[in-house]
C-alpha positions as CSV (number, residue, x, y, z in Angstrom):
1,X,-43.9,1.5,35.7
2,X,-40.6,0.9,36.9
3,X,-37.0,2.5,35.5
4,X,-35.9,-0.7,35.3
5,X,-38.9,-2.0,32.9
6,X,-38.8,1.3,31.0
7,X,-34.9,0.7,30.2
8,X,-35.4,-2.9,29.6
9,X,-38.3,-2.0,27.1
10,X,-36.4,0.7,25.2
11,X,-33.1,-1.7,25.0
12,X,-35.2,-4.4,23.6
13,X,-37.0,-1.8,20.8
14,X,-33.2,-0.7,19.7
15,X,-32.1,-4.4,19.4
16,X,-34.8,-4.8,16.8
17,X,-34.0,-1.8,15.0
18,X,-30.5,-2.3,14.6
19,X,-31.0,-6.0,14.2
20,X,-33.3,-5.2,11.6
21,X,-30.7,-3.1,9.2
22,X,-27.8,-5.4,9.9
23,X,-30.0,-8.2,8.8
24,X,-31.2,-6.3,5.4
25,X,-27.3,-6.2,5.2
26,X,-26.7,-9.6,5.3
27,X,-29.3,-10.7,3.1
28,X,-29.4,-8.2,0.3
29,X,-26.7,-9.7,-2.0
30,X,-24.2,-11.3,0.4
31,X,-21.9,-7.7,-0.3
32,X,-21.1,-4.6,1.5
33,X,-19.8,-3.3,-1.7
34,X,-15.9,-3.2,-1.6
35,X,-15.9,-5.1,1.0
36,X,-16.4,-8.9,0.7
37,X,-19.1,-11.4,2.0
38,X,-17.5,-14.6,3.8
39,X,-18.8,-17.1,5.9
40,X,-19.7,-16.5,8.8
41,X,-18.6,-18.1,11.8
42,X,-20.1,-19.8,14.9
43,X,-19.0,-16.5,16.9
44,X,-21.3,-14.5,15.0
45,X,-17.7,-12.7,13.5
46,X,-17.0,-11.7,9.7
47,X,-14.6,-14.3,9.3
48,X,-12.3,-12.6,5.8
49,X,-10.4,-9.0,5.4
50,X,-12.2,-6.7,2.8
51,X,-9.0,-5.0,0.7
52,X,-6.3,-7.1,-0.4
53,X,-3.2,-6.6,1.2
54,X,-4.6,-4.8,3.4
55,X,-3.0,-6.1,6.1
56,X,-6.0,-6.8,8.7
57,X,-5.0,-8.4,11.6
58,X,-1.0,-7.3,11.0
59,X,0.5,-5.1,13.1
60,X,1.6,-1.9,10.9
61,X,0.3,-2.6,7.4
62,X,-1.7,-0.1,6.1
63,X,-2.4,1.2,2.9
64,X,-2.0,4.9,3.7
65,X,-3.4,6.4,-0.1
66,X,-6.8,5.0,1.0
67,X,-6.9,6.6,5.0
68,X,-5.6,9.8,3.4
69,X,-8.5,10.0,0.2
70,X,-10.9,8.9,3.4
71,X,-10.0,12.1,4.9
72,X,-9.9,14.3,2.2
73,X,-14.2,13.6,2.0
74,X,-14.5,14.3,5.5
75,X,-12.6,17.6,5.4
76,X,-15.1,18.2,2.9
77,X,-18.5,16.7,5.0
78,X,-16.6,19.1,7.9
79,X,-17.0,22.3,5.8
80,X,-20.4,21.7,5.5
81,X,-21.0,20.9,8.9
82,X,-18.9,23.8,10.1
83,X,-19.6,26.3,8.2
84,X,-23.5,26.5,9.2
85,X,-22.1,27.3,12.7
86,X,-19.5,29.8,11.7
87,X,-22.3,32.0,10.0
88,X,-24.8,31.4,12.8
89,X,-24.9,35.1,13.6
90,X,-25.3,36.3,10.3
91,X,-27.6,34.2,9.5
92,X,-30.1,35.3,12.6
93,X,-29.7,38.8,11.7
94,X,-30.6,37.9,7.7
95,X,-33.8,39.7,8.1
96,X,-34.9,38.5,4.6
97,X,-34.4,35.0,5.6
98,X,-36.8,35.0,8.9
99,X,-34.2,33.1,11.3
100,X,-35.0,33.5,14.8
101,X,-33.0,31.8,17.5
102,X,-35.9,28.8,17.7
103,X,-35.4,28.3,13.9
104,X,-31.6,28.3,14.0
105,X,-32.3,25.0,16.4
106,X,-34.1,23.7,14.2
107,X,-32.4,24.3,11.2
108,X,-29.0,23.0,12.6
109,X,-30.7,19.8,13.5
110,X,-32.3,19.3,10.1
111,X,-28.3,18.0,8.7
112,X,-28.4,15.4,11.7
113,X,-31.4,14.3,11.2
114,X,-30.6,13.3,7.2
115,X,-27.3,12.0,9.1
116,X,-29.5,9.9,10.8
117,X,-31.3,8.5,7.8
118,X,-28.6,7.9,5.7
119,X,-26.3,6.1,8.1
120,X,-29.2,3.9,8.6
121,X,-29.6,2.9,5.0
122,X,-26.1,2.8,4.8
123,X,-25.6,-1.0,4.6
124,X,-28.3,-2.0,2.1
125,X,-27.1,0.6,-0.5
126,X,-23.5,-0.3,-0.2
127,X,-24.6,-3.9,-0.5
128,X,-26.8,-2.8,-3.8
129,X,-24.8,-0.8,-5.0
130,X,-21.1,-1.1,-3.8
131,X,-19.5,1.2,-1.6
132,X,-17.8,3.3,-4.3
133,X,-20.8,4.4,-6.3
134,X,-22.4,5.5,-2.9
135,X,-19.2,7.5,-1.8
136,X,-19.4,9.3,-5.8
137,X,-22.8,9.9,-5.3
138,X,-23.4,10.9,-1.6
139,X,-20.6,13.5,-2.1
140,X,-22.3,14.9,-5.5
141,X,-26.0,15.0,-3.3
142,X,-24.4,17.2,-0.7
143,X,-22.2,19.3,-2.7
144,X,-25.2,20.1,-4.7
145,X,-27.6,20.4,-1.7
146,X,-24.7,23.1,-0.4
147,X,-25.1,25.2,-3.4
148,X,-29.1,25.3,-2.7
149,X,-28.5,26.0,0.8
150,X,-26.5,29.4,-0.5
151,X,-29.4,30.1,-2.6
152,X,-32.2,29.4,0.7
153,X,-34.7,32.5,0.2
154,X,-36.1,31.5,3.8
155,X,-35.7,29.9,6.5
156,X,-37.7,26.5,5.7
157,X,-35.2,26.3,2.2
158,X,-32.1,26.8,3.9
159,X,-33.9,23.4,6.6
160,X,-34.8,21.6,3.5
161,X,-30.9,21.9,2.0
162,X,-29.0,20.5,5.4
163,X,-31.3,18.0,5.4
164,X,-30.7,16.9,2.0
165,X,-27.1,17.2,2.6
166,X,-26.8,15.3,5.9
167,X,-28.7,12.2,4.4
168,X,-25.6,12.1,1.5
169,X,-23.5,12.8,4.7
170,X,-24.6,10.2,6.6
171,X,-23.6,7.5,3.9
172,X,-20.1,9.0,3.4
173,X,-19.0,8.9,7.1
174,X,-19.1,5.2,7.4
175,X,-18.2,4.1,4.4
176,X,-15.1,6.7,4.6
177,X,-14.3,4.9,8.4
178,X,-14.7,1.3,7.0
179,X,-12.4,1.7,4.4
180,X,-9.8,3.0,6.4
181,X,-10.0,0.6,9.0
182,X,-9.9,-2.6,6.8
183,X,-6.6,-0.6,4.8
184,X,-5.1,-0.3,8.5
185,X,-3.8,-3.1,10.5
186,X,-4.6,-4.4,13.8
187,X,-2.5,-1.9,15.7
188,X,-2.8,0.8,13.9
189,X,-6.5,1.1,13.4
190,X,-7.7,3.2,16.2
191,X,-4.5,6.0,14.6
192,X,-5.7,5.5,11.4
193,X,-9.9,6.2,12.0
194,X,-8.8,9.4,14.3
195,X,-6.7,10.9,11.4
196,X,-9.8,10.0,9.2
197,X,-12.3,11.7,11.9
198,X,-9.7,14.6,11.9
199,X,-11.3,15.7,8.5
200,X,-13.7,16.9,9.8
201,X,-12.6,19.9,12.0
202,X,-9.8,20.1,9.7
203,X,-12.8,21.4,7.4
204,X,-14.3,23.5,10.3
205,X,-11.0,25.2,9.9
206,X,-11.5,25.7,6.3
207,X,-14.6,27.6,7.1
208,X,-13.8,29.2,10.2
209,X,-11.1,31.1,8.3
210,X,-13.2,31.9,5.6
211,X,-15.7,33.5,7.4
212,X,-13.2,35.4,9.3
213,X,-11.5,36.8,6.4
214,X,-14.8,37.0,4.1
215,X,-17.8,37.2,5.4
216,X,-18.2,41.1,5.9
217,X,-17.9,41.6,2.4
218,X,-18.7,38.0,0.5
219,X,-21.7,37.8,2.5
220,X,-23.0,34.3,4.0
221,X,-24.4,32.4,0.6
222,X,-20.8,32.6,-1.1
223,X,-19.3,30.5,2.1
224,X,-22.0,27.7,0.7
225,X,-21.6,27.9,-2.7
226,X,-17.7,27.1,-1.8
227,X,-18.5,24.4,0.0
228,X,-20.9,23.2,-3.3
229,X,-17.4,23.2,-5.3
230,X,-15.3,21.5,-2.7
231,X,-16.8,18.4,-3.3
232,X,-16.7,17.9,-7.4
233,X,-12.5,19.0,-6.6
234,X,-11.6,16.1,-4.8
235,X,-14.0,13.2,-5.8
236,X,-11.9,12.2,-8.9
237,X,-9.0,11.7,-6.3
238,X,-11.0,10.1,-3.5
239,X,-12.9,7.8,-5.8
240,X,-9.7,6.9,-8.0
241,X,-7.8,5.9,-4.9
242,X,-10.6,4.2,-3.4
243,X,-10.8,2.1,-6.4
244,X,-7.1,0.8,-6.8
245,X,-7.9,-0.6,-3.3
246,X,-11.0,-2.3,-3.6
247,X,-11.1,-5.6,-3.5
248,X,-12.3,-8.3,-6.4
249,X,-15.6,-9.1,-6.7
250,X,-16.7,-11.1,-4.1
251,X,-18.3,-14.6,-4.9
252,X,-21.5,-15.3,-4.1
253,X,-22.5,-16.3,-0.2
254,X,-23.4,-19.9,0.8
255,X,-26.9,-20.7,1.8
256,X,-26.3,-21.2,5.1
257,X,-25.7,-17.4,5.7
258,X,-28.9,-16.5,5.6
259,X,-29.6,-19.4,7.6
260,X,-27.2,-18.3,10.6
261,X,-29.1,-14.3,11.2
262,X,-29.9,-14.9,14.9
263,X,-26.1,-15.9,15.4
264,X,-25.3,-12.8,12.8
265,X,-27.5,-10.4,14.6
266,X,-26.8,-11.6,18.0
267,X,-22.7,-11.1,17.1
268,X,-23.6,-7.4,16.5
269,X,-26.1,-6.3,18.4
270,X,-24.4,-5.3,21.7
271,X,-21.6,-3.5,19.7
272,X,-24.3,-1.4,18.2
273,X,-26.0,-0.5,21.1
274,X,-23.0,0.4,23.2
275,X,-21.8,2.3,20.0
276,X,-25.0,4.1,19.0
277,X,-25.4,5.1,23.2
278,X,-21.9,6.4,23.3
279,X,-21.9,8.1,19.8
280,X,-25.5,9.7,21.0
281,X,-24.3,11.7,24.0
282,X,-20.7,12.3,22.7
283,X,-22.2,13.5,19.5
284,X,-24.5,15.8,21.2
285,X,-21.5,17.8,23.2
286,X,-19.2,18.3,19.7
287,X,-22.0,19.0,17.9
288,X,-23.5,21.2,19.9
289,X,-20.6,22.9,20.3
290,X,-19.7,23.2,16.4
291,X,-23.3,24.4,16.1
292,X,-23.4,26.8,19.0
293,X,-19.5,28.1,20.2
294,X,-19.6,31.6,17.8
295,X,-23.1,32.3,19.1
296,X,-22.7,31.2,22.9
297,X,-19.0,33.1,22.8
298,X,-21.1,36.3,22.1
299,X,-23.5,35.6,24.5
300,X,-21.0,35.6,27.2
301,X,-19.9,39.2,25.7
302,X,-17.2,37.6,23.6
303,X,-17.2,39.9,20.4
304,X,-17.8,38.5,17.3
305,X,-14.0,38.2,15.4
306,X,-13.0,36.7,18.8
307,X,-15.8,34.5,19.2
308,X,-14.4,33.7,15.6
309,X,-11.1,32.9,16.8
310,X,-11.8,31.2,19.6
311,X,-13.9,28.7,17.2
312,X,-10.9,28.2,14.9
313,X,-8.8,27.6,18.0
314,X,-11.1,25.1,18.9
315,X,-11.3,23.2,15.1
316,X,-7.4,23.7,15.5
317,X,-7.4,21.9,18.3
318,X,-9.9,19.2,17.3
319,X,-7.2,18.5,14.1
320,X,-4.4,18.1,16.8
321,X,-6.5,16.2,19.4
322,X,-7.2,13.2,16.4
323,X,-3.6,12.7,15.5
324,X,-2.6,13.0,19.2
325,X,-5.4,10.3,20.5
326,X,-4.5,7.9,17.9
327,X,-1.3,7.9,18.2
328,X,-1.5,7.6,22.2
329,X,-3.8,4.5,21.7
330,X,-1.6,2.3,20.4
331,X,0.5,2.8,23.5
332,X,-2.4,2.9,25.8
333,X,-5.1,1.3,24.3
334,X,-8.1,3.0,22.3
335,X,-10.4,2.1,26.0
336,X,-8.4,3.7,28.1
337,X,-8.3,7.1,25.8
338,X,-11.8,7.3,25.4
339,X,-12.1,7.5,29.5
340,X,-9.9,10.2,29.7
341,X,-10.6,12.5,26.8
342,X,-14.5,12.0,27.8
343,X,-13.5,13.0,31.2
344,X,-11.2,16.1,30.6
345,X,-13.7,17.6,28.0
346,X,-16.2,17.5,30.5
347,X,-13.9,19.0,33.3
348,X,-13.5,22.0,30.1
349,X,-16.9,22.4,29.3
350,X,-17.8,23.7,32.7
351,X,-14.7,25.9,33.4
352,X,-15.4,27.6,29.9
353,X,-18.4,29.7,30.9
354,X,-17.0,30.0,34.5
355,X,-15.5,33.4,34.3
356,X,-12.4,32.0,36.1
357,X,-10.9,32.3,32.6
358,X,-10.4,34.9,29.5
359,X,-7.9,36.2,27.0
360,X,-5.2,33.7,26.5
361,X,-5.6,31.6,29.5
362,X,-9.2,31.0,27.7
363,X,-7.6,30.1,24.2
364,X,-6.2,27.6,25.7
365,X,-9.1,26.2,27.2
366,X,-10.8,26.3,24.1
367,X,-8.0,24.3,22.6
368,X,-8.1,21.8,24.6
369,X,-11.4,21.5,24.4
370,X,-11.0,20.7,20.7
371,X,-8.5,18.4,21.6
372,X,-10.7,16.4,23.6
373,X,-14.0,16.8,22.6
374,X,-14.0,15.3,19.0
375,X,-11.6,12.4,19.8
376,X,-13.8,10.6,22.1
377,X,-16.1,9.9,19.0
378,X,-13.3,8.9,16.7
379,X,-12.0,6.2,19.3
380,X,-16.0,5.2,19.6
381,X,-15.7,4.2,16.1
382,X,-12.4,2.9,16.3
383,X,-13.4,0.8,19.2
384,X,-16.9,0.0,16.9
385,X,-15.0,-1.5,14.5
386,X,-12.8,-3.7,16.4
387,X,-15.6,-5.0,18.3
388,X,-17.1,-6.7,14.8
389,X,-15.8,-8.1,11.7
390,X,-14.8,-6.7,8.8
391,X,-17.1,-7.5,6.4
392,X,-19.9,-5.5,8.8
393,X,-17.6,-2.6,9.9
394,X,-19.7,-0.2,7.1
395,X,-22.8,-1.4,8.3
396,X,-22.2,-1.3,11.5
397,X,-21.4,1.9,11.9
398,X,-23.5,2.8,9.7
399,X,-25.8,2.1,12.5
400,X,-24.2,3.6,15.1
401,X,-23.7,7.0,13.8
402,X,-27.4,6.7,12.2
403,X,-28.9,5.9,15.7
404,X,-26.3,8.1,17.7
405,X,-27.2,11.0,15.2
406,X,-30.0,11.4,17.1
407,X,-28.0,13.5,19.8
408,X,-26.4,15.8,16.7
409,X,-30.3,16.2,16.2
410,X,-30.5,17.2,19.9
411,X,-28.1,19.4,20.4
412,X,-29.2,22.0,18.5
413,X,-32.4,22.3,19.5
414,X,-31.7,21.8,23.3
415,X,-29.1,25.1,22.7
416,X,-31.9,27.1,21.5
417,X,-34.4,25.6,24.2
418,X,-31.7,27.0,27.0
419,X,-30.9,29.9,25.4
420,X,-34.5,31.0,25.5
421,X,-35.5,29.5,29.2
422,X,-33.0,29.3,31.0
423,X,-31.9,32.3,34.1
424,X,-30.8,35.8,33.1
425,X,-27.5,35.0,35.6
426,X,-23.7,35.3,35.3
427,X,-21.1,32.9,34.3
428,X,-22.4,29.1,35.0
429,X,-25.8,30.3,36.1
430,X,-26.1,32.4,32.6
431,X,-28.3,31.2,29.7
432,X,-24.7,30.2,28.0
433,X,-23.7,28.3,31.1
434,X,-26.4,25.9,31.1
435,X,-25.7,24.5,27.5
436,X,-22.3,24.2,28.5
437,X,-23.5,22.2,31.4
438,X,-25.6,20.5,29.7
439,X,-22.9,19.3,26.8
440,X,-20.9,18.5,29.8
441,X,-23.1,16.1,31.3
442,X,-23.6,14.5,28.1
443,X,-20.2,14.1,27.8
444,X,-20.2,11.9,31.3
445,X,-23.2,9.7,30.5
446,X,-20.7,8.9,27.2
447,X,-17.8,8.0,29.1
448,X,-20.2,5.7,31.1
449,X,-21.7,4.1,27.6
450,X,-18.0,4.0,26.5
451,X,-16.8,1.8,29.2
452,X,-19.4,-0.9,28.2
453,X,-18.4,-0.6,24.2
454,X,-14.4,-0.9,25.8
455,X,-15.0,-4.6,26.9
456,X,-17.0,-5.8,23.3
457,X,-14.0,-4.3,21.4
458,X,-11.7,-6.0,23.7
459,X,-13.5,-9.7,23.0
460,X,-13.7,-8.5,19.1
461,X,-9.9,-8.2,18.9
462,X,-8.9,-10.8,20.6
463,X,-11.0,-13.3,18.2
464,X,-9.7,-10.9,15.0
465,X,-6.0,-11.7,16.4
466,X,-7.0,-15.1,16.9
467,X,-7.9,-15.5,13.2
C-alpha cells in the first residue's frame, strides 16, 4: 500500500473525528458556555464576539483581569505538570512505591492521556454546562487528584491520579486560552495567549524551587499535597473574574444551524488538523523535556542539585520566552515566530547533549531552550484561534490540544524506550542523546505542520478583520 494512500487514509479518519466533536458542539444547545452562539455564515466563520466589550476584531482592546485570572489556573495546571518531573529521581529510587524507569514512562504519560480525553470533551461540556462551571470544577478534580497522587502507595495509584488530573486539565487549558483570546483584540491576541501559556512554566518554577529547597527533608508526597491546595487558593479569584466578563445569556440558535454542519465542519476542519499535527510533535519535545530534563541531566553526569538548576533555568526561561514571542508577534507576525522558535529549539536540542558545552556556557543553552521550546505551542494556539471564529475558539482547541496530546502521551514513553535501548556511547551517540534527538526532530516535523496552520490563520484573520 502506498505512503500516499496510507496518509490520505489517516487524514480522512482525523477529519471525522474532529468533525465529529465540533459537530456535538454545535448541536448540543447552540452554546459554548460564556461564549455565545450566532449565526453562522456562508464561510463556515462564527460570525459574533463572545465577551462584551471585549474588543474582538480592535486593535488594542483587551480586558486584561480576564488574561491575567487565565494565567493564574495555568500556573497552577503547570505545577502539576512540573512537579512530576522535578521529583522524577526520587520517585524511581522510592523503593516502596515499585517505579522502575519503564514505569516512570508510563506513568508520566498517564496526565496526557486524561489531557487528551478531556480536551476532547471539552466542547460539549462547556456547551452543557457553560464554561465557568467547567473551569470551577476541572480545577477542584485535579487539585483533588494531586492530593491522591501524594498519598499513591504504588506505582499503579500514583498512574491512576495523573490520569484523573490531566482529564480536569485538559478542560481548563482551552477554556483558559478561549477566554483570553476573545478578552484580547485582534492584534494583541497572539501577546495575550503566550502570557496565558506562560502559566505554565511559570508553575514549573514554582516546583522546581520547591524541590530544590525541600525535597531532602519534606520528602516527595508534601510537593503534591501543595499542589492539591494551590488550586482551592486561587479559584475564588479566577472564577470571580471570569464571571464579571462573561457575556449574557445567549439566545437560542436558529434552525438553520443545525442545517449548515457540512459548511460548519468544513470551516474548521483544516484548522484542526494543521493544529492538532503541529501541537502533536511540538508537544512531544516540551513535554518530553519537562518530563525527562532532571533525569537525562543526570544521565549525562550532571549531579542532581544542578540537574535541578538547570531545570529551573529552563522553566525560567520558558516564562521569558512567552512574553518575549508575543510581544515580537505583533511586530512580526505570530507565522513567522512559530518558524523561528521551532527552528532554534531544534538547533538547542542537539547541541545540549553534544559535550561542546557545560557550566555557564550550558545555562545558557538551557535557557534558551526554554525560551524557545514552549513558545512554538503558544503561538500554535494563537494561530488556532485566529484561524476560526470565536464562538468555536474553546472547542476548537479543545480539539487540538485533545488530539495533539497524543505526543505529551509519547514523549514519555519514547524517553524511557531510549533510555533503555539505545547505545552505551558518549555525548550525541549516548542513551541521553538520542531522546534529545529525537525531541529535536519532532520539533522539525512541527515547524513543517506549522507552516500549513500559518496560511489558515492568515485567511481566518483576514475574514475576522473583514467583519
Amino acid at each position: 500500500m502506498s505512503l500516499t494512500y496510507r496518509l490520505g487514509e489517516s487524514n480522512l479518519f482525523l477529519s471525522g473525528v474532529i468533525g465529529h466533536c465540533l459537530l456535538d458542539v454545535s448541536d448540543a444547545s447552540g452554546s459554548t458556555g460564556s461564549e455565545g452562539v450566532s449565526m453562522i455564515d456562508r464561510r463556515g466563520q462564527a460570525a459574533c464576539p463572545v465577551l462584551p466589550g471585549s474588543g474582538e476584531g480592535v486593535a488594542g482592546a483587551v480586558r486584561w483581569r480576564v488574561v491575567l485570572a487565565a494565567a493564574a489556573a495555568m500556573t497552577v495546571e503547570g505545577y502539576d505538570l512540573g512537579v512530576y518531573g522535578s521529583v522524577l529521581p526520587l520517585l524511581t529510587a522510592d523503593r516502596g512505591l515499585g517505579m522502575t524507569t519503564g514505569a516512570a514512562g508510563l506513568v508520566g504519560s498517564a496526565v496526557f492521556c486524561g489531557m487528551l480525553v478531556g480536551g476532547l470533551t471539552v466542547g460539549r461540556l462547556a456547551a452543557r454546562l457553560t464554561q465557568l462551571r467547567v473551569l470551577r470544577w476541572g480545577i477542584l478534580v485535579f487539585s483533588g487528584a494531586m492530593l491522591a497522587a501524594g498519598l499513591a502507595p504504588n506505582a499503579g495509584w500514583l498512574g491512576a491520579a495523573r490520569l484523573v488530573a490531566g482529564t480536569a486539565l485538559g478542560v481548563v487549558m482551552p477554556i483558559c486560552m478561549a477566554m483570553a483570546r476573545s478578552a484580547s483584540g485582534l492584534r494583541l491576541g497572539p501577546l495575550c495567549i503566550s502570557l496565558v501559556m506562560g502559566g505554565i512554566p511559570a508553575g514549573g518554577i514554582i516546583a522546581t524551587c520547591l524541590s530544590y529547597l525541600c525535597v531532602s527533608w519534606t520528602g516527595w508526597r508534601v510537593l503534591f499535597a501543595v499542589g492539591a491546595l494551590l488550586g482551592p487558593a486561587v479559584l475564588p479569584v479566577v472564577v470571580g473574574v471570569m464571571r464579571s466578563g462573561a457575556a449574557d445569556p445567549p439566545p437560542r440558535p436558529s434552525r438553520d444551524v443545525t442545517a449548515r454542519r457540512g459548511v460548519v465542519t468544513r470551516g474548521v476542519v483544516q484548522p484542526a488538523i494543521a493544529g492538532a499535527l503541529a501541537t502533536f510533535f511540538f508537544l512531544l519535545s516540551f513535554y518530553g523535556l519537562v518530563t525527562w530534563l532532571t533525569k537525562l541531566m543526570t544521565e549525562i553526569r550532571v549531579p542532581l542539585d544542578g540537574a535541578l538548576q538547570l531545570t529551573l533555568v529552563l522553566n525560567i526561561g520558558a516564562v521569558i520566552g512567552s512574553a518575549l514571542t508575543g510581544l515580537l508577534a505583533m511586530r512580526y507576525g505570530a507565522w513567522a515566530l512559530t518558524v523561528v522558535s521551532g527552528t532554534a529549539c531544534a538547533v538547542c536540542l542537539v547541541l545540549v547533549p553534544s559535550g561542546l558545552f557545560s557550566g555557564v556556557p550550558l545555562m545558557v543553552l538551557v535557557a534558551l531552550l526554554g525560551m524557545f521550546s514552549p513558545s512554538t505551542q503558544n503561538l500554535v494556539n494563537s494561530l488556532v484561534a485566529d484561524s476560526v471564529g470565536p464562538s468555536l475558539r474553546a472547542a476548537v482547541l479543545g480539539v487540538t490540544l485533545g488530539v495533539g496530546r497524543l505526543g505529551a502521551v509519547a514523549a514519555p514513553v519514547i524517553g524511557s524506550f531510549l533510555l533503555l535501548r539505545a547505545g552505551r556511547g558518549q555525548g550525541l551517540a549516548s542513551p541521553a542523546g538520542a531522546v534529545f534527538l529525537a525531541f529535536a526532530a519532532s520539533c522539525v516535523a512541527g515547524v513543517a505542520a506549522a507552516c500549513w496552520l500559518g496560511v489558515l490563520a492568515r485567511r481566518g484573520r483576514a475574514l475576522e478583520a473583514a467583519r
